[in-house]
MDAnalysis code that builds the backbone (N, CA, C; Angstrom):
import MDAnalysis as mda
import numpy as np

u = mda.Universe.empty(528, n_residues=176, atom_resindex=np.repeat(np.arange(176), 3), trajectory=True)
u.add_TopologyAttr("name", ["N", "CA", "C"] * 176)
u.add_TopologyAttr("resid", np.arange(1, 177))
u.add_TopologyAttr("resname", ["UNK", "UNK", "UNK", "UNK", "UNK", "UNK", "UNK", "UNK", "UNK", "UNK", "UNK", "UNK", "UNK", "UNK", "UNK", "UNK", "UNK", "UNK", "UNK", "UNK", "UNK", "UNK", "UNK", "UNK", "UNK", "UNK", "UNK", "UNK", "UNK", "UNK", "UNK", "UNK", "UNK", "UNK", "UNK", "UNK", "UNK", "UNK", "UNK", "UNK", "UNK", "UNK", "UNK", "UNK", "UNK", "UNK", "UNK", "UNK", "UNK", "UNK", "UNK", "UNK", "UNK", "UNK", "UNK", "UNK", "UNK", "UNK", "UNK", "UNK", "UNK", "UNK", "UNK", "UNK", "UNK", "UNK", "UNK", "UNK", "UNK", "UNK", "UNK", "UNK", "UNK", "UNK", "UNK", "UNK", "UNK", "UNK", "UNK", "UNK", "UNK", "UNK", "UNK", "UNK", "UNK", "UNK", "UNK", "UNK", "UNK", "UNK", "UNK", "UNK", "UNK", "UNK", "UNK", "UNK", "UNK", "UNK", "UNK", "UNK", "UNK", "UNK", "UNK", "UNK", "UNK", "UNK", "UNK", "UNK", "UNK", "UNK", "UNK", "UNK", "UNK", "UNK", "UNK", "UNK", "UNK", "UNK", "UNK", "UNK", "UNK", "UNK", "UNK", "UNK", "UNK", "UNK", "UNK", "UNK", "UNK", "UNK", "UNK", "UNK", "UNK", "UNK", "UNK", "UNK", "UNK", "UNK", "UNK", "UNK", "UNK", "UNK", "UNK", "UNK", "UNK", "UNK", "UNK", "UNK", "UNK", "UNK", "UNK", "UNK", "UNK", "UNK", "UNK", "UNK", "UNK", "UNK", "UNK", "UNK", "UNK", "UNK", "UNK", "UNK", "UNK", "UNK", "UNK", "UNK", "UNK", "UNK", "UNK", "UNK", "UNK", "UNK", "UNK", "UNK"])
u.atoms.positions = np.array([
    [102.374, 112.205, 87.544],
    [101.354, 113.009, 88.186],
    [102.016, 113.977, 89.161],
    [101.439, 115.345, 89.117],
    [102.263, 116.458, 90.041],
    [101.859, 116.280, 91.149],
    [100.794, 115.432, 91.735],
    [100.341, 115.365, 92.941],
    [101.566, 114.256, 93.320],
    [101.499, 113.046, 93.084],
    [102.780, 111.849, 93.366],
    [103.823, 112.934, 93.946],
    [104.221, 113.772, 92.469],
    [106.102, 114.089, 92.768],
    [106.136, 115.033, 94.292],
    [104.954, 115.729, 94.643],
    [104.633, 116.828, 95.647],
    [105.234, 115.884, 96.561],
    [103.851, 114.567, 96.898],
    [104.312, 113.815, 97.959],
    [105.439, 113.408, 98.312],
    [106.052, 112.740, 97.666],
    [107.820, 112.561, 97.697],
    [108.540, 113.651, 98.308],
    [107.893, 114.845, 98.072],
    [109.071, 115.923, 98.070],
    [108.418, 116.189, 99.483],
    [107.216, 116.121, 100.429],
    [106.947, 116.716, 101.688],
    [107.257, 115.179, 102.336],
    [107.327, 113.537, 101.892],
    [107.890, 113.093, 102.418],
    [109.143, 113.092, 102.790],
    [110.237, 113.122, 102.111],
    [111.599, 113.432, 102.294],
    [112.019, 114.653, 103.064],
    [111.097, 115.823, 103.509],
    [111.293, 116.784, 103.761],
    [110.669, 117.306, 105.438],
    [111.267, 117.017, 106.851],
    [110.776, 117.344, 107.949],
    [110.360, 119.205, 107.711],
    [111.035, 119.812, 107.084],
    [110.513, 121.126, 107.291],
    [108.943, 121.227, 106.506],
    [108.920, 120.634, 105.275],
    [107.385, 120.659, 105.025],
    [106.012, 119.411, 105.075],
    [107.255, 118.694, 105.940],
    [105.974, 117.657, 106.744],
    [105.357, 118.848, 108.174],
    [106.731, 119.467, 108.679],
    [105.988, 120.355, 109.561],
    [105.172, 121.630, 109.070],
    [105.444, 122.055, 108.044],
    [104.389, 123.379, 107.229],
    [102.890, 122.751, 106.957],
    [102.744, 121.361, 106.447],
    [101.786, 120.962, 106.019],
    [100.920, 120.270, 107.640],
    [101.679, 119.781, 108.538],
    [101.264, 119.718, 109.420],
    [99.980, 121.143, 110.081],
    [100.992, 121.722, 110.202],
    [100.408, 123.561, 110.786],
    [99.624, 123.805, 109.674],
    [99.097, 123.221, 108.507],
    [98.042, 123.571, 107.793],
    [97.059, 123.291, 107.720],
    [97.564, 121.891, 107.998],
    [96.077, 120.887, 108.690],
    [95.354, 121.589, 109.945],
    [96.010, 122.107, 110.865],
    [95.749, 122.349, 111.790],
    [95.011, 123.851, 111.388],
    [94.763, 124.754, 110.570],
    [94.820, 125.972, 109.952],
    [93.213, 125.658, 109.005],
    [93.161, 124.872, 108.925],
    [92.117, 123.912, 107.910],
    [91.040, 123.235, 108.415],
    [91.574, 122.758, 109.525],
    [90.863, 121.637, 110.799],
    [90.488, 120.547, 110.327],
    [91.707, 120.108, 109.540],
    [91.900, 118.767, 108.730],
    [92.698, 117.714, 109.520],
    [91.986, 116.309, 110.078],
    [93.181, 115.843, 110.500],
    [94.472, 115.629, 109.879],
    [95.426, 115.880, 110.563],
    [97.016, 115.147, 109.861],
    [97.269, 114.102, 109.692],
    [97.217, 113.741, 108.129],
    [97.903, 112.159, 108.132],
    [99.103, 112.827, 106.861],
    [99.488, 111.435, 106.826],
    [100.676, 111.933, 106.307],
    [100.541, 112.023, 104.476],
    [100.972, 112.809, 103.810],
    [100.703, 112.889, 102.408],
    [101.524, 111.580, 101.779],
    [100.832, 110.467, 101.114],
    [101.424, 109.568, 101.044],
    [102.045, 109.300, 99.648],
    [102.904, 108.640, 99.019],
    [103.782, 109.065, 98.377],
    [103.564, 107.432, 97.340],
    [103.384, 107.363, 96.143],
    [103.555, 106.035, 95.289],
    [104.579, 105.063, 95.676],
    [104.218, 104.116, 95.090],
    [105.503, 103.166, 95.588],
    [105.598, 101.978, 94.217],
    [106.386, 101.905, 93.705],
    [105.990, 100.978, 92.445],
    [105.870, 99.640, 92.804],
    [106.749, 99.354, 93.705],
    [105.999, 97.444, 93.823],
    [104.954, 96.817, 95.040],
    [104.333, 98.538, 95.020],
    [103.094, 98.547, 95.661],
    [101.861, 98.945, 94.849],
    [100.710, 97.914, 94.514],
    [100.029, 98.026, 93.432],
    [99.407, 99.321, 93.650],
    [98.738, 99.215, 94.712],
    [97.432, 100.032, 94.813],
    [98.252, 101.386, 95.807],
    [99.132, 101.335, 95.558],
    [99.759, 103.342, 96.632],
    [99.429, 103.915, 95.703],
    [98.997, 104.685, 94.377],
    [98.305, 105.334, 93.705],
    [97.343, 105.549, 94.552],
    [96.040, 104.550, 94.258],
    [95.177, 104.871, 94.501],
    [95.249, 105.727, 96.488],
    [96.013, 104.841, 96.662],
    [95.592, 105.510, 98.466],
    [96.456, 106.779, 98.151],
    [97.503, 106.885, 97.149],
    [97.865, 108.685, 97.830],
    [96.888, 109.512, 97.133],
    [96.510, 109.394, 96.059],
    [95.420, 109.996, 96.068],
    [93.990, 110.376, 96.692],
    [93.713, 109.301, 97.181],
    [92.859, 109.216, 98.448],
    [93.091, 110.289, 99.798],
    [94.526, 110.076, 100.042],
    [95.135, 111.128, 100.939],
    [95.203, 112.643, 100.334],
    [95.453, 112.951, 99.372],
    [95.715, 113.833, 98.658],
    [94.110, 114.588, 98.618],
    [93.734, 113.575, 98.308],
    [92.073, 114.524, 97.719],
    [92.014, 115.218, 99.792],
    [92.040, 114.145, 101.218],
    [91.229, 114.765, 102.290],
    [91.991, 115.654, 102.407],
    [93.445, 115.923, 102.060],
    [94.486, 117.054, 102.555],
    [94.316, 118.019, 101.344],
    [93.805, 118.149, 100.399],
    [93.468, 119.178, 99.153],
    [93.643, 120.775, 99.722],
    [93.156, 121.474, 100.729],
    [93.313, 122.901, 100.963],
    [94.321, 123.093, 101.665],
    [95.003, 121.790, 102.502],
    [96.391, 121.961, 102.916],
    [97.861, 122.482, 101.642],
    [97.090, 121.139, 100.478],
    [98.010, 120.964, 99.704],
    [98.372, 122.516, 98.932],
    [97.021, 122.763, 98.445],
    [96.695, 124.014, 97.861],
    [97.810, 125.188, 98.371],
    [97.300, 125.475, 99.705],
    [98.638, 126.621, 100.531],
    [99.332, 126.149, 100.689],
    [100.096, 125.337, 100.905],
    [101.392, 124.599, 100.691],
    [102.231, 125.145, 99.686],
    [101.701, 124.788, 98.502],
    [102.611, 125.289, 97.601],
    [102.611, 126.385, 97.059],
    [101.894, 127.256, 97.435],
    [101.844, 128.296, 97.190],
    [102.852, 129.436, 98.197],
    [103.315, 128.596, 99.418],
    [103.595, 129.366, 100.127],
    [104.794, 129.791, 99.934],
    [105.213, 131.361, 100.012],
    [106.570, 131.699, 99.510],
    [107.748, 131.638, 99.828],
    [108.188, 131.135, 100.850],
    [109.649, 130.647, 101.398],
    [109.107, 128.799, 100.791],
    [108.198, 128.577, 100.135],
    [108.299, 127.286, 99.329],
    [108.806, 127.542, 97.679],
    [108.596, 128.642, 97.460],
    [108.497, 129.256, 96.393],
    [110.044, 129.973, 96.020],
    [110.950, 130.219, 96.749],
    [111.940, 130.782, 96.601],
    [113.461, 130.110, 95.462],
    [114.336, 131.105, 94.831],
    [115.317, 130.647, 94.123],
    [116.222, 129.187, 94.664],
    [115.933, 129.168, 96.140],
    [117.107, 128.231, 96.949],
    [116.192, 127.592, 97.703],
    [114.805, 127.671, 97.764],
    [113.957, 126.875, 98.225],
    [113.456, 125.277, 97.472],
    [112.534, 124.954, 98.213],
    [111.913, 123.202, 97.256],
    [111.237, 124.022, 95.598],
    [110.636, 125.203, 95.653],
    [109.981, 125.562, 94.228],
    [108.837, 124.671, 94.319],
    [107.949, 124.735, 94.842],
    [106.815, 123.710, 94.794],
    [105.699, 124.124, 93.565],
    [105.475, 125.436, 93.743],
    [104.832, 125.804, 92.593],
    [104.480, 125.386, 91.608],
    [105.484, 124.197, 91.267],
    [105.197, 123.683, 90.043],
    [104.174, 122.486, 90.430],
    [104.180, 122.027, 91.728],
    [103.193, 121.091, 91.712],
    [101.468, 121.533, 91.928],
    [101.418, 122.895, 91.891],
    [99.918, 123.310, 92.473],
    [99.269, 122.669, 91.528],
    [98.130, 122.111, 91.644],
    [97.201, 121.591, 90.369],
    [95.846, 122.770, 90.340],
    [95.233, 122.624, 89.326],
    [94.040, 123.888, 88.935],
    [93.182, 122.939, 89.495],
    [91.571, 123.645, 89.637],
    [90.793, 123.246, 89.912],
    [90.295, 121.993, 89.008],
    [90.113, 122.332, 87.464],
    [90.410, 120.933, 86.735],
    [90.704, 119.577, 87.083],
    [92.410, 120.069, 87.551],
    [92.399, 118.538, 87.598],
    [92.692, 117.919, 88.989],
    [91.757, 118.555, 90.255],
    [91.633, 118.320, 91.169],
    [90.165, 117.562, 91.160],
    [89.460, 118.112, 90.040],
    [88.131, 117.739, 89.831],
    [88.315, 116.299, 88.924],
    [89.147, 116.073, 87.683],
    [89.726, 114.533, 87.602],
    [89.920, 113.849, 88.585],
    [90.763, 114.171, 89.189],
    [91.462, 113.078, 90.369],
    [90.489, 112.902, 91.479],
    [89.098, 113.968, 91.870],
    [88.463, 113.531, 92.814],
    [86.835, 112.178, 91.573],
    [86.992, 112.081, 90.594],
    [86.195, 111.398, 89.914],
    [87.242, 110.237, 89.343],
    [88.639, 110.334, 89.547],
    [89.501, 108.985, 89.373],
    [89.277, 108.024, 90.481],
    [89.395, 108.808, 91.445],
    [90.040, 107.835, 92.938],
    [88.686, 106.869, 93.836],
    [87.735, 107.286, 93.164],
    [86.662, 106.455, 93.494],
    [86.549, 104.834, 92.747],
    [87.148, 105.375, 91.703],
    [87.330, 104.158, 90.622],
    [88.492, 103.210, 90.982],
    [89.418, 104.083, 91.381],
    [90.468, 103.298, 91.672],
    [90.711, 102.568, 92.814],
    [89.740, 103.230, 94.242],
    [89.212, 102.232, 94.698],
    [89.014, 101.146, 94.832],
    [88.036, 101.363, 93.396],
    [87.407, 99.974, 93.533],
    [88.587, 98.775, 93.364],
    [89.711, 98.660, 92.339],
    [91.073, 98.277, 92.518],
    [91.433, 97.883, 93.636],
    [91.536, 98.848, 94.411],
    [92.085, 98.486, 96.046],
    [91.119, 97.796, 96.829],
    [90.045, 97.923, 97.113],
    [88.965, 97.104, 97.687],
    [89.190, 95.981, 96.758],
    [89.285, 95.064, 95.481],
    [89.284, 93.976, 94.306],
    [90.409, 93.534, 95.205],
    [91.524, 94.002, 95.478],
    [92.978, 93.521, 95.583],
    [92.907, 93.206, 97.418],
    [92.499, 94.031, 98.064],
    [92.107, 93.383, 99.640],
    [91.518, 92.362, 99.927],
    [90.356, 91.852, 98.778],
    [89.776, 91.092, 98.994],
    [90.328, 89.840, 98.632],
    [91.358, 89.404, 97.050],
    [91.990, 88.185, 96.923],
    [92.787, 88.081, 97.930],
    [93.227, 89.300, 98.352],
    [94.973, 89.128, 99.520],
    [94.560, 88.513, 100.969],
    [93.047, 88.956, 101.391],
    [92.655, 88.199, 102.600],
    [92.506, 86.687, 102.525],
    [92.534, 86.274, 101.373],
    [92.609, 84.435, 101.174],
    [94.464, 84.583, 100.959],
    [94.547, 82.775, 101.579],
    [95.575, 82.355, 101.580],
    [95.865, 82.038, 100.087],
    [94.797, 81.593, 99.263],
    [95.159, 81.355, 97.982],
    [93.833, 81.853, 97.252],
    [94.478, 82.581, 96.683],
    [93.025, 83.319, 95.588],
    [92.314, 82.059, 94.457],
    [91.241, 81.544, 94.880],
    [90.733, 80.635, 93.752],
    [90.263, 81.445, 92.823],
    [90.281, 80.571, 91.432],
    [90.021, 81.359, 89.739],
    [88.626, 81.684, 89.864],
    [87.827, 80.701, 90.815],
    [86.177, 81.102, 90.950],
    [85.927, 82.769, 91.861],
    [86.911, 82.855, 92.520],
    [86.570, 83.936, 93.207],
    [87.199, 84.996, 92.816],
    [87.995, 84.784, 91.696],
    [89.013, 85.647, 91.227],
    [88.046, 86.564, 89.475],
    [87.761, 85.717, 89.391],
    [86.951, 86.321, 87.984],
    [85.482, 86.761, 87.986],
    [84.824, 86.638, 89.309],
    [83.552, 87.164, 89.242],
    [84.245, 88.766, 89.559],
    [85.556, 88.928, 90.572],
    [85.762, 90.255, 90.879],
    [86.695, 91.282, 89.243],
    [87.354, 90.168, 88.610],
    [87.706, 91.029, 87.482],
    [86.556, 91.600, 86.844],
    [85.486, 90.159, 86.683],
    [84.383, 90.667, 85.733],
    [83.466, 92.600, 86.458],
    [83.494, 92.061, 87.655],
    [83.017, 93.768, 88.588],
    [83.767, 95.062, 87.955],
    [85.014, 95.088, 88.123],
    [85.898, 95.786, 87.829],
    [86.050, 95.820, 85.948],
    [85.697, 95.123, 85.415],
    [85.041, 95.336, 84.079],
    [84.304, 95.904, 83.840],
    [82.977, 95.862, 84.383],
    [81.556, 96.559, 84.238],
    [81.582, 97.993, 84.769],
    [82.306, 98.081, 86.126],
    [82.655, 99.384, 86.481],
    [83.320, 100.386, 85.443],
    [84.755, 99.927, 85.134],
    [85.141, 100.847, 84.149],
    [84.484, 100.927, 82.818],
    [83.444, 99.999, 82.257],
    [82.802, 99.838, 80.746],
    [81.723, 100.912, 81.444],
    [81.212, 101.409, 82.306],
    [80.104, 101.946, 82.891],
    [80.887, 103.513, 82.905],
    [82.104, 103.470, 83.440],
    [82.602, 104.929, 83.740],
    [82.843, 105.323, 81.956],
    [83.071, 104.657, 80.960],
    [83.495, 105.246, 79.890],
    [82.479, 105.364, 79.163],
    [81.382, 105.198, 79.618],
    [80.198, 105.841, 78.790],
    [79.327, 106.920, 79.639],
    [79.752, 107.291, 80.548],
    [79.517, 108.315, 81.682],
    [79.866, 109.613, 81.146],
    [78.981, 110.243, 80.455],
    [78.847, 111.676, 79.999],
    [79.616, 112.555, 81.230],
    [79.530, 112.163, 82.573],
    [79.226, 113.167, 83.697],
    [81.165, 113.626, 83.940],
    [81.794, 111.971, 83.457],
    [82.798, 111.959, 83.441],
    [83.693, 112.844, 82.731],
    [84.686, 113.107, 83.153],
    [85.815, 114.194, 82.219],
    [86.521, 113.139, 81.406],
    [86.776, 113.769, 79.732],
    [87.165, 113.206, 79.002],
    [88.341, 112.299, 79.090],
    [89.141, 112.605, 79.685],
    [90.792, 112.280, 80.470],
    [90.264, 110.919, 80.958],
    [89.202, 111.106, 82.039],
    [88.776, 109.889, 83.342],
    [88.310, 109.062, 82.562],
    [87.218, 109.596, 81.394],
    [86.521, 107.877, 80.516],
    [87.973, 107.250, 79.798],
    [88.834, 108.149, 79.035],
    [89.910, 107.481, 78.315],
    [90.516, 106.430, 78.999],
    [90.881, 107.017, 80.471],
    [92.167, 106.030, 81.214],
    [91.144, 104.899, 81.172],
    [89.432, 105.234, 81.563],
    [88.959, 103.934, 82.031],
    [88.490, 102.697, 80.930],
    [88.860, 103.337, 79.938],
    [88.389, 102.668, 78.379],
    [90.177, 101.808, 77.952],
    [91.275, 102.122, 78.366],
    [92.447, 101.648, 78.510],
    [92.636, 100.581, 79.816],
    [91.744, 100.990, 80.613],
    [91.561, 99.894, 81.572],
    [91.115, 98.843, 81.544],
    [89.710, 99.193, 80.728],
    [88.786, 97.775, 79.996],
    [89.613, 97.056, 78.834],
    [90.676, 97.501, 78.311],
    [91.117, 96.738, 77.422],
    [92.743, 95.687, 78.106],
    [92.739, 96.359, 79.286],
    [94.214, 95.714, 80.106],
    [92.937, 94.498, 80.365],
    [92.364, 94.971, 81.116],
    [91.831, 94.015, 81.850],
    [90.965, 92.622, 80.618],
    [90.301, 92.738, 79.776],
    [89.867, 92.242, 78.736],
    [91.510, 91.278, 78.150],
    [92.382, 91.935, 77.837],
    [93.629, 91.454, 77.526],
    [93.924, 90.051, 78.343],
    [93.902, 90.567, 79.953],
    [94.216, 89.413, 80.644],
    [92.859, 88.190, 81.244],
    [92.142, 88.767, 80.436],
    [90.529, 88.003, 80.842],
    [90.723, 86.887, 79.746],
    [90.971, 87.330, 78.511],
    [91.008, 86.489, 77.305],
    [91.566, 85.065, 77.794],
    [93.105, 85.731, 78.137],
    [93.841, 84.396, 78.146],
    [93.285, 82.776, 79.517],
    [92.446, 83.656, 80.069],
    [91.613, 82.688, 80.610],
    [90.937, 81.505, 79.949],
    [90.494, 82.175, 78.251],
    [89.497, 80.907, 77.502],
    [90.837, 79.526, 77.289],
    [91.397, 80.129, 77.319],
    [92.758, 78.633, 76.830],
    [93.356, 77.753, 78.361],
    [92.778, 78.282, 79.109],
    [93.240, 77.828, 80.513],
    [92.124, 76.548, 80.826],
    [92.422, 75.032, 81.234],
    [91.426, 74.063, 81.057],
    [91.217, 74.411, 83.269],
    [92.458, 74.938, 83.886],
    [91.970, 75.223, 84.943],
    [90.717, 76.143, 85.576],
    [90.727, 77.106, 84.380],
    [89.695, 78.254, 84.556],
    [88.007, 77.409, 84.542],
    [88.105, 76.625, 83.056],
    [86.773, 76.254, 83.010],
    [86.602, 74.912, 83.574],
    [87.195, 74.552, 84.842],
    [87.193, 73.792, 85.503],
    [86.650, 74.462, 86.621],
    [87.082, 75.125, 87.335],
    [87.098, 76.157, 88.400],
    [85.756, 76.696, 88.237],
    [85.274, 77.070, 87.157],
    [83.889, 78.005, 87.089],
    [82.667, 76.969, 86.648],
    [83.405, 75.428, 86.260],
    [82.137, 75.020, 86.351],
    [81.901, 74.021, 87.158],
    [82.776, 74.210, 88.644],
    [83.196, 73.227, 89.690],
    [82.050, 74.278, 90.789],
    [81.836, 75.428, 90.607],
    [81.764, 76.826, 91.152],
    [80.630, 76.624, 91.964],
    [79.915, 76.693, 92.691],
    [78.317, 76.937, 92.999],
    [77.987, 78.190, 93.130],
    [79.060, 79.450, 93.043],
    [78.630, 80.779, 92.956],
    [78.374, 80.664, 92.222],
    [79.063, 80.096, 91.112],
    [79.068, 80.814, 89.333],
    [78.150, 80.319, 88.503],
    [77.145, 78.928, 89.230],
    [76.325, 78.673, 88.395],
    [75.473, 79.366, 88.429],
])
């Protein structure tokens, strides 16, 4: 994603943490910091995007700007995104969300029980089976979320062979 590689590049970079700073300020956006993926961090997707979408008209002049733009400069240009797929990513990150809110909630228990663990997969099922029949949705956003229902379905399955699972859900007093 060209939004990710941007971040990396104004993290690593005090001269355009300070450009993007003075843009915020130009915008009357507060400054936070453009936050950058992290792979053995589940959910930094979803939050740099989150960041990304409130800093959007920062990001916009940012890279457009021409001492960003130069032969011996960062070349950012390549990360500007079109209105398109600013309009994806602001109809992704609500979804993905929901991910990050799913994942706050097992991590605040000391031990995630299977009863409390599968009413929230099953949520996060219905959500994305709901976004991929969502006309309103862009074709791109139902696909990822129709690849989502099948990760998640994948690892739901292997639950029926687990004698802990249907122990757990029928030990449950939510689940009855």
């Amino acid at each position: 994603m060209q939004i990710l590689g941007l971040a990396k590049r104004v993290f690593h970079s005090p001269l355009l943490r300070d450009d993007m700073k003075k843009l915020c300020v130009k915008f009357k956006i507060d400054y936070v910091v453009l936050m950058r993926a992290v792979p053995t961090r589940w959910n930094s997707v979803a939050m740099a995007l989150k960041r990304a979408l409130v800093l959007q008209p920062a990001i916009d002049k940012l890279v457009t700007m021409d001492q960003h733009n130069t032969s011996r400069g960062p070349k950012l240009k390549k990360y500007q995104l079109s209105k398109n797929e600013w309009d994806i990513l602001k109809q992704l990150s609500p979804l993905l969300q929901r991910f990050l809110a799913a994942t706050e909630r097992i991590s605040k228990s000391a031990v995630p029980l299977v009863h409390e663990v599968i009413p929230l997969i099953d949520s996060l099922t219905d959500t994305l089976a709901a976004a991929v029949i969502d006309e309103a949705l862009h074709p791109v956003v139902r696909a990822a979320m129709a690849r989502g229902v099948e990760v998640l379905n994948k690892y739901y399955s292997k639950t029926d062979d687990s004698i802990m699972y249907r122990l757990a859900m029928r030990t449950s007093f939510s689940c009855k």
